[in-house]
VOGU-3710 file (C-alpha; in Angstrom, 3 decimals, decimal comma):
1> xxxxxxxxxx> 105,780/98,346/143,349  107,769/97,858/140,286  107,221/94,229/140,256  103,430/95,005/140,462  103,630/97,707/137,558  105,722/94,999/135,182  102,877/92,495/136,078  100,133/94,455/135,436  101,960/95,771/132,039  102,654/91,353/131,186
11> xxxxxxxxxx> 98,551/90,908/132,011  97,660/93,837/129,420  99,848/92,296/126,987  97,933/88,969/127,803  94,640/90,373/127,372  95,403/92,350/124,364  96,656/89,183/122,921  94,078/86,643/123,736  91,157/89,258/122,688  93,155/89,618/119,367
21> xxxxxxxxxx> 92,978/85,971/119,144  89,442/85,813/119,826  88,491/88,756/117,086  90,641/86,498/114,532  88,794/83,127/115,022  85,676/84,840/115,023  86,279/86,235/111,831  87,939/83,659/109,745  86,767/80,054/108,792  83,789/78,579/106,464
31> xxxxxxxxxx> 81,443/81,320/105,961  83,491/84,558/107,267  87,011/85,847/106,662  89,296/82,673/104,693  91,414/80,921/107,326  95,352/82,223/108,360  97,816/82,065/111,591  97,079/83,806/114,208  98,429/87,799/114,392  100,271/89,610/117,331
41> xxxxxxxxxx> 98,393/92,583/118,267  99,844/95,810/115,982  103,011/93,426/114,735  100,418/91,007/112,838  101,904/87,906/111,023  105,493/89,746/111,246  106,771/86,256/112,513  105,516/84,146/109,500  105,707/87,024/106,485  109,462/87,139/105,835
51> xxxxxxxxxx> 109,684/90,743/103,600  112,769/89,432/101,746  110,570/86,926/99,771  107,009/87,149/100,337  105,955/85,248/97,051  107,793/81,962/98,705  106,236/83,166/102,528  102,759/83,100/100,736  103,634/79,814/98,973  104,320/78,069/102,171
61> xxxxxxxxxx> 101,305/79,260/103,787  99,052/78,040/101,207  100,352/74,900/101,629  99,127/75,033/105,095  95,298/77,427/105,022  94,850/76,613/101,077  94,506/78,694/97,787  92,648/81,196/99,532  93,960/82,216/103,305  94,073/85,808/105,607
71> xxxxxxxxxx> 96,859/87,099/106,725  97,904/90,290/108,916  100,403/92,884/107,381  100,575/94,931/110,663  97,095/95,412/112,051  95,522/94,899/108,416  94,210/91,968/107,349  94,977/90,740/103,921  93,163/88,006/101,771  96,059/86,236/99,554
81> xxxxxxxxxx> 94,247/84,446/96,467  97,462/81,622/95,256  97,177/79,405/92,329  95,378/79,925/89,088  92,188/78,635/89,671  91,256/81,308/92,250  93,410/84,512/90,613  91,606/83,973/87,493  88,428/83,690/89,236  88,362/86,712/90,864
91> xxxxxxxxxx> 90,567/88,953/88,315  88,592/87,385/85,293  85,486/85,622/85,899  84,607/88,014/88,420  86,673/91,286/87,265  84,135/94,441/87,981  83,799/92,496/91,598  87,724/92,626/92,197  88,514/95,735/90,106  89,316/98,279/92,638
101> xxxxxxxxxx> 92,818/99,038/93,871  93,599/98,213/97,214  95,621/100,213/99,907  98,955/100,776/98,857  100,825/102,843/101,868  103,851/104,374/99,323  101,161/105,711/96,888  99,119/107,405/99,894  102,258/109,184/100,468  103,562/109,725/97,155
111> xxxxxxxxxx> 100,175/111,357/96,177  98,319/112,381/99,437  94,364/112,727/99,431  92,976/114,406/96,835  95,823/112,962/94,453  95,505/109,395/95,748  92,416/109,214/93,913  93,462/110,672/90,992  95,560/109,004/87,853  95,655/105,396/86,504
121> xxxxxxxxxx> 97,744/103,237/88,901  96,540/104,215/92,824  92,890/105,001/92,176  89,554/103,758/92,413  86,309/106,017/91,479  84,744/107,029/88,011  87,311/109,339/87,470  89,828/106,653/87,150  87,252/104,615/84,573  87,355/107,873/82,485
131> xxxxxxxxxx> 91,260/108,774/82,580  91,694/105,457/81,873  89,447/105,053/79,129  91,177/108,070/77,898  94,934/107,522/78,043  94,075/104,025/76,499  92,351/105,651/73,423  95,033/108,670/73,779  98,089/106,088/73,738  96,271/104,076/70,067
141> xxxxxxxxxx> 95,782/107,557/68,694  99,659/108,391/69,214  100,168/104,059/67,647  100,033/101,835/70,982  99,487/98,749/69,200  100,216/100,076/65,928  103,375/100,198/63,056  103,601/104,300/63,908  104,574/102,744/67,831  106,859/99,956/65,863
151> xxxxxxxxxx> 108,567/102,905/63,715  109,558/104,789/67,257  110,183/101,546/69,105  112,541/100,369/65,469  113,777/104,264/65,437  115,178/104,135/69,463  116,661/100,738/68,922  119,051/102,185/66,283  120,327/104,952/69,335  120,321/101,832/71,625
161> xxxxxxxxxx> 122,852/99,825/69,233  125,115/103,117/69,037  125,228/103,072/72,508  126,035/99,555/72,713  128,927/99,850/69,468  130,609/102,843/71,709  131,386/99,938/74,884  133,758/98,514/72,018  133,321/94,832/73,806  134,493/95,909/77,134
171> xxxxxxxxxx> 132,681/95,177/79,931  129,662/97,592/80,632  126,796/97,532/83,363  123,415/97,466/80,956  121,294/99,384/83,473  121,093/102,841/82,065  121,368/102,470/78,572  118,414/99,903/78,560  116,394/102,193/80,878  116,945/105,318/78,650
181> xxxxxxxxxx> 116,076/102,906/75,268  112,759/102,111/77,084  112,186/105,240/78,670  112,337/107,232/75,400  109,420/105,654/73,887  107,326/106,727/76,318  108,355/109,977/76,894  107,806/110,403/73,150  104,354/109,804/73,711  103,981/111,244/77,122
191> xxxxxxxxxx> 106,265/114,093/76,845  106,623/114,577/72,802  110,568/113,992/73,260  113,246/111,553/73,366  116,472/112,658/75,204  120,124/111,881/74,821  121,654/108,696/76,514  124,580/111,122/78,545  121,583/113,716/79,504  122,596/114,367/82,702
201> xxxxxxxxxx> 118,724/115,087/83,706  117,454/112,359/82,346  120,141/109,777/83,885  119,145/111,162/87,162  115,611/110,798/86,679  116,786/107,136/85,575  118,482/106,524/88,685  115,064/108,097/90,561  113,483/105,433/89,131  115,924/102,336/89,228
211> xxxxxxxxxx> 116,364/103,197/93,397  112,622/103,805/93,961  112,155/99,604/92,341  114,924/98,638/94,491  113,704/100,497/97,784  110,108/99,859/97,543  111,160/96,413/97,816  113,785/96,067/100,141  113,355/95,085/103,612  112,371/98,711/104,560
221> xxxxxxxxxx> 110,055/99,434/101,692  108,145/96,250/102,671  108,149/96,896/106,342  106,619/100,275/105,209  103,853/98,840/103,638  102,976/97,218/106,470  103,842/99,699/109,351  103,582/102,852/107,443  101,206/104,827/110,438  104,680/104,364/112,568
231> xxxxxxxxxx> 107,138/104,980/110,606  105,808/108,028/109,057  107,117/109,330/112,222  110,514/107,848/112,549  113,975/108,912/110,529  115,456/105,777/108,476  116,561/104,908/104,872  112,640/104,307/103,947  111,874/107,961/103,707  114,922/108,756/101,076
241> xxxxxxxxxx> 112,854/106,922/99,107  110,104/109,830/99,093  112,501/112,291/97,655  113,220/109,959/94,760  109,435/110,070/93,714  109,681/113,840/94,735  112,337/114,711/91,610  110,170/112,566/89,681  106,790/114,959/90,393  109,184/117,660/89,959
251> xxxxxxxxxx> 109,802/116,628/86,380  106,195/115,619/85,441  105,383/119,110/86,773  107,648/121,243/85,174  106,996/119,567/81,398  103,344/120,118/82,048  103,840/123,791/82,292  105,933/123,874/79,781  103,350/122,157/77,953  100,772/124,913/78,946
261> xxxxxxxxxx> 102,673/127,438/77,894  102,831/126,491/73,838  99,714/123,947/73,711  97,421/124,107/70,042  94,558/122,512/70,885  93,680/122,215/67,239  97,354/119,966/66,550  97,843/118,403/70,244  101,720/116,535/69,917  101,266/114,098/72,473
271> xxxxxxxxxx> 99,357/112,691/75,674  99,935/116,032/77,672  98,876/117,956/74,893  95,422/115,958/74,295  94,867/115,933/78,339  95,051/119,471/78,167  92,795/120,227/75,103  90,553/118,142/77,259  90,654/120,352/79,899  89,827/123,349/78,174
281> xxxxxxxxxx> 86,406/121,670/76,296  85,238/120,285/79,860  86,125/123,554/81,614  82,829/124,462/82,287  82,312/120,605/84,166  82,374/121,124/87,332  82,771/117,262/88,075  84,817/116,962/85,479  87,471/114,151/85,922  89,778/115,967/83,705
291> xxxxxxxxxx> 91,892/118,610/86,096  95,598/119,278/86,573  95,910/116,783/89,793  94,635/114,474/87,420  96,907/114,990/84,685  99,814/115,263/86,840  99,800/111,892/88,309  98,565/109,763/85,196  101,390/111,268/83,028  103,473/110,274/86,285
301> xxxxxxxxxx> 101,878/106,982/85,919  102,550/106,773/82,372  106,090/107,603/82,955  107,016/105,478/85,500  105,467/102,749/84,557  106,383/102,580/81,371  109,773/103,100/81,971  110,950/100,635/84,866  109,351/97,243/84,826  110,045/96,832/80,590
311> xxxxxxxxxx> 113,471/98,192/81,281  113,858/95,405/83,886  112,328/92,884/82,364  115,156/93,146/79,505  117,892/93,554/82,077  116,933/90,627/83,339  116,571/88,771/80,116  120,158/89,910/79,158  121,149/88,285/81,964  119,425/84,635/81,504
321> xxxxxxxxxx> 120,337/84,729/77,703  124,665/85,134/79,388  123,680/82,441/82,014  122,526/79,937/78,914  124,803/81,074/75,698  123,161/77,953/73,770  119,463/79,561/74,166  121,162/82,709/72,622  122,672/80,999/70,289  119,755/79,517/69,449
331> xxxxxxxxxx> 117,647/82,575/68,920  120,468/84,022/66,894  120,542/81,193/64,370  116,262/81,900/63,958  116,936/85,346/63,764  119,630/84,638/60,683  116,773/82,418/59,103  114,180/85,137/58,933  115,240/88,253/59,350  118,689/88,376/58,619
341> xxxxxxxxxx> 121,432/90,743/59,305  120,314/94,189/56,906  116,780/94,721/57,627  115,591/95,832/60,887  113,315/93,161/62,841  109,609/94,512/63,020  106,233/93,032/65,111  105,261/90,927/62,010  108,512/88,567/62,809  107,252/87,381/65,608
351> xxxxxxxxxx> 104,756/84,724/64,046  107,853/83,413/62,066  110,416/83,167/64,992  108,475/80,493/67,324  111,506/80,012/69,691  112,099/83,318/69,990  108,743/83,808/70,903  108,893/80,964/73,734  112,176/82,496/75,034  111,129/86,366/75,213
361> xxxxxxxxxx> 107,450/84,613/77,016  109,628/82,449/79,302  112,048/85,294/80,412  108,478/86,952/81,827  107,655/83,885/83,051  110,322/82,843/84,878  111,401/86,227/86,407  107,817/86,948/87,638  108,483/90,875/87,502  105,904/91,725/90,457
371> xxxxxxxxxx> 105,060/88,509/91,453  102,383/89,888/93,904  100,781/92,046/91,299  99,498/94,970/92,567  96,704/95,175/95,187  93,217/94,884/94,585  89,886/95,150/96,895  86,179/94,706/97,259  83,808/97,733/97,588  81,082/95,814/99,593
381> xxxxxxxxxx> 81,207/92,617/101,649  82,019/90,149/99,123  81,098/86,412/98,979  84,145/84,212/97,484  84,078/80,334/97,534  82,672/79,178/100,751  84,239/82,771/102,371  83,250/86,254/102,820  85,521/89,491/101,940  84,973/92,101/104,245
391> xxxxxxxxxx> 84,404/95,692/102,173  87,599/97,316/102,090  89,931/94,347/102,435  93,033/94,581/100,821  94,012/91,374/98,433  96,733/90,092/96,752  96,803/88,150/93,731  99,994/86,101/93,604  100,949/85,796/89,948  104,191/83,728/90,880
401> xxxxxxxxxx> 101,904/81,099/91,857  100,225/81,216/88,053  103,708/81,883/86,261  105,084/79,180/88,289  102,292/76,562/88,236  104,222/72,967/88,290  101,037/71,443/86,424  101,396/74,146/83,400  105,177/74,735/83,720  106,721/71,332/84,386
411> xxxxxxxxxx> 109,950/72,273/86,532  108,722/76,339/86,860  112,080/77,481/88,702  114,102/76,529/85,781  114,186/78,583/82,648  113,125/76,494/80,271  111,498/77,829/76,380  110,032/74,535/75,979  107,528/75,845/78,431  106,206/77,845/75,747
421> xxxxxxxxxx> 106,819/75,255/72,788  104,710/72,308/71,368  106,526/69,386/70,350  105,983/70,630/66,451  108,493/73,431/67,425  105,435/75,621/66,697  104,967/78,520/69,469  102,502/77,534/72,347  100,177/80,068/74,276  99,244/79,705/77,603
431> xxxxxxxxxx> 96,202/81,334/79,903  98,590/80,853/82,616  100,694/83,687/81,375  100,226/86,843/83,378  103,101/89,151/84,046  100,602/91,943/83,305  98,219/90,707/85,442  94,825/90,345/83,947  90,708/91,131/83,980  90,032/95,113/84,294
441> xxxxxxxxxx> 93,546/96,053/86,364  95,495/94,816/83,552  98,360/96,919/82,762  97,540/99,505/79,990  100,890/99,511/78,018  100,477/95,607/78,132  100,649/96,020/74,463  103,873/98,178/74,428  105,304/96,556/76,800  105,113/93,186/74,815
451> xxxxxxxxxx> 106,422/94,703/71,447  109,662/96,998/73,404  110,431/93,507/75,201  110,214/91,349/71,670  112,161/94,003/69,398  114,435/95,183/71,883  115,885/91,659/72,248  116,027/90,701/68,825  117,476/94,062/68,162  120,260/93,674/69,901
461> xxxxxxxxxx> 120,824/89,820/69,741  120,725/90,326/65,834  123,984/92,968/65,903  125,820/91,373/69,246  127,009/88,304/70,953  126,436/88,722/74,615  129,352/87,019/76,939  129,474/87,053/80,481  132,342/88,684/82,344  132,567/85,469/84,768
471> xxxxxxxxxx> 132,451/81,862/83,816  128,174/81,296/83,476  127,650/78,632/85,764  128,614/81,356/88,214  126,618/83,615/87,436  123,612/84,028/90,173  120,329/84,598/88,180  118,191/84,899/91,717  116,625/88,229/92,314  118,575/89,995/95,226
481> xxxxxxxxxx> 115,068/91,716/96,781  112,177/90,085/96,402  108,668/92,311/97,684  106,160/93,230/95,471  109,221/93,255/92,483  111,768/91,326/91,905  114,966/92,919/91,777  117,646/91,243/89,321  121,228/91,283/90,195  123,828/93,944/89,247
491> xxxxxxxx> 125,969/92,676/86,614  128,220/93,013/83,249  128,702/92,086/80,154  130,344/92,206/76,894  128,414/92,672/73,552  130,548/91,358/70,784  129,581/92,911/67,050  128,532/89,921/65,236
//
């Protein structure tokens, strides 16, 4: 009886398997879904997609099903787009097509329905075209883009190089102190405040944010995105990463009220301010996209992301610029030659400082911050190439394959400036650079981002010689997670006064 119960359990498994088959090859090839292995019934393409490094898993199988290929992440199927040709197609050429956000399991959670579809990162409707028409005009009223952004970006690096001066050329772990230089120019914006480097608050909303990067792409984060309806329902280290984003709401939450409680609509002092002026003249809207929910979870947005992938990205710069002390010497000796050691480096240096240019482009470049971008979808059945996108299918554009093109970056796993060089020595740009993706889901601070990352550097490399703590050749400059982010390695150094 047992025997025939385990048999009859084997032949289910069979079935369930070959009609999973069948469903697959019926919808991919030439004219329907784009070609990929075969999934497992619930468990997908868990055998081929390694979550440690799913950039490389992605690069091998388009090697094998081409720039454009399915695969299952669980039970969903997902259309990866690799190589330039085809990102900038859909992102660019075809950019209100590919627009919309696809599913992203952590944000369902993070901001369950109605909040999923509100703010600037997770959503989709009109209401996200408005908000984000508005915190872009909001952010260039407050000097995104402008010298009043360069004065608080020029006024947080002096705080930074106090920091910096207090390690006294003992070895320090860079983390926090670049996190809170980063953070504090949004939250100037956002928030109308900058806070202290030992605030005990705001180191602990630092740390919120550095182990939310580091789970989200760990082995458990990534599993999460792809089996999220099971273990929603099962204890493990993936849901301590929900009560990181929870003390982050908590904060957002708690300033906005506070915000409430002393707002002047006529003299708004920053993005929370202006939201909520906003509020009050569209009151009377009943569809109205501007709401509480709404401001909640774009100043979130705001917060977050303007915090932890620009603090990153100079982590891991710090870290190339110890592994290759003649590159840092080299931008030291441009930074002597035009802007010297009194005056404090602005924006307008950047046209003058070529190879500092190349190396602060080539640090993006090379790391390939979220190589994966974010998701996107279609929102109908969407003809692409000689295939057809099912309405609703989540895809990935892999920006490690553009970052890393061999054609456009001869030898693209080594850091190299000359990638970003002519042979003139004069700076040279690239359409193959996106580490803030591109087309209508670009990032919004883009343009913050890119002057934090330039000024920050110089900043610092004009007042201190890095050194690493271990001999460089030893030190490992490979990310130590690799999902949707890449995660640089924990490490020290010493910043010598120059």
């Amino acid at each position: 009886m047992e025997l025939l119960g385990a048999a009859t359990v084997v032949l289910l498994v069979c079935i369930a398997c070959l009609l999973s088959f069948a469903a697959w090859k019926g919808k991919s090839g030439k004219g329907k879904m784009p070609p990929g292995p075969a999934p497992l019934p619930i468990l997908g393409n868990v055998l081929q997609v390694k979550p440690k490094n799913l950039a490389k898993t992605f690069q091998k199988l388009s090697e094998e099903y081409g720039p454009v290929f399915t695969v299952h992440l669980g039970s969903d199927p997902v259309v990866v787009l690799h190589g330039y040709n085809v990102v900038k197609e859909a992102l660019v050429d075809r950019a209100d097509e590919f627009a919309a956000r696809g599913h992203m399991a952590i944000g369902d959670r993070v901001f369950p329905l109605p909040s999923s579809s509100a703010g600037i990162v997770f959503s989709n409707n009109e209401e996200w075209l408005q908000v984000r028409r508005f915190a872009l005009t909001t952010l260039r009223n407050f000097g995104m883009g402008k010298r009043s952004i360069e004065e608080r970006i020029q006024e947080e690096s002096e705080y930074l190089l106090e920091e910096i001066n207090k390690t006294k050329g003992t070895p320090f772990d860079p983390t926090f102190t670049l996190s809170c230089a980063v953070s504090n120019v949004i939250c100037s914006i956002v928030f109308g405040k900058r806070y202290d480097y030992k605030d005990k608050k705001f180191l602990a909303l630092m740390n919120n944010l550095n182990t939310i990067f580091e789970m989200m792409n760990s082995r458990w984060g990534q599993l999460y995105q792809m089996f999220s309806n099971i273990l929603d329902y099962l204890p493990g280290p993936h849901n301590y990463m929900f009560r990181e984003f929870d003390a982050l709401k908590a904060f957002v939450s708690e300033e906005v009220k506070i915000h409430e409680a002393s707002l002047e609509p006529s003299s708004p002092q920053d993005f929370i301010d202006c939201f909520l002026s906003k509020m009050q003249e569209e009151k009377e809207n009943p569809n109205s996209s501007f709401h509480m929910k709404n401001l909640i979870t774009t100043s979130f947005d705001l917060f977050t992301a303007g915090t932890e992938t620009t603090s990153t990205t100079l982590r891991y710069g710090l870290l190339l610029l110890l592994k290759y002390p003649k590159i840092q010497e080299k931008v030291q000796e441009e930074i002597d030659q035009v802007v010297g050691r009194s005056r404090k480096p602005c924006v307008a240096d950047r046209t003058r400082m070529p190879y500092t240019d190349a190396v602060v482009h080539e640090i993006q470049r090379f790391i390939s911050l979220i190589p994966l971008s974010l998701p996107h979808t279609v929102t109908k059945d969407t003809p692409f190439r000689e295939y057809v996108i099912p309405k609703g299918t989540t895809i990935y554009p892999i920006l490690s394959s553009v970052l890393h093109d061999s054609k456009e970056f001869p030898n693209p796993n080594e850091f190299d400036p000359g990638h970003f060089l002519n042979k003139s020595g004069t700076f040279r740009k690239s359409d193959f650079f996106m580490p803030f993706s591109a087309g209508k889901r670009i990032c919004p601070g883009e343009g913050l981002a890119r002057m934090e990352i330039f000024l920050f550097t110089v900043t610092i490399l004009q007042n201190f010689t890095l050194k690493a703590v271990v001999d460089p050749q030893e030190l490992s400059i490979a990310p130590t997670l690799s999902g949707t982010g890449n995660v640089p390695p924990v490490y020290k150094l010493c910043a010598i006064p120059r």
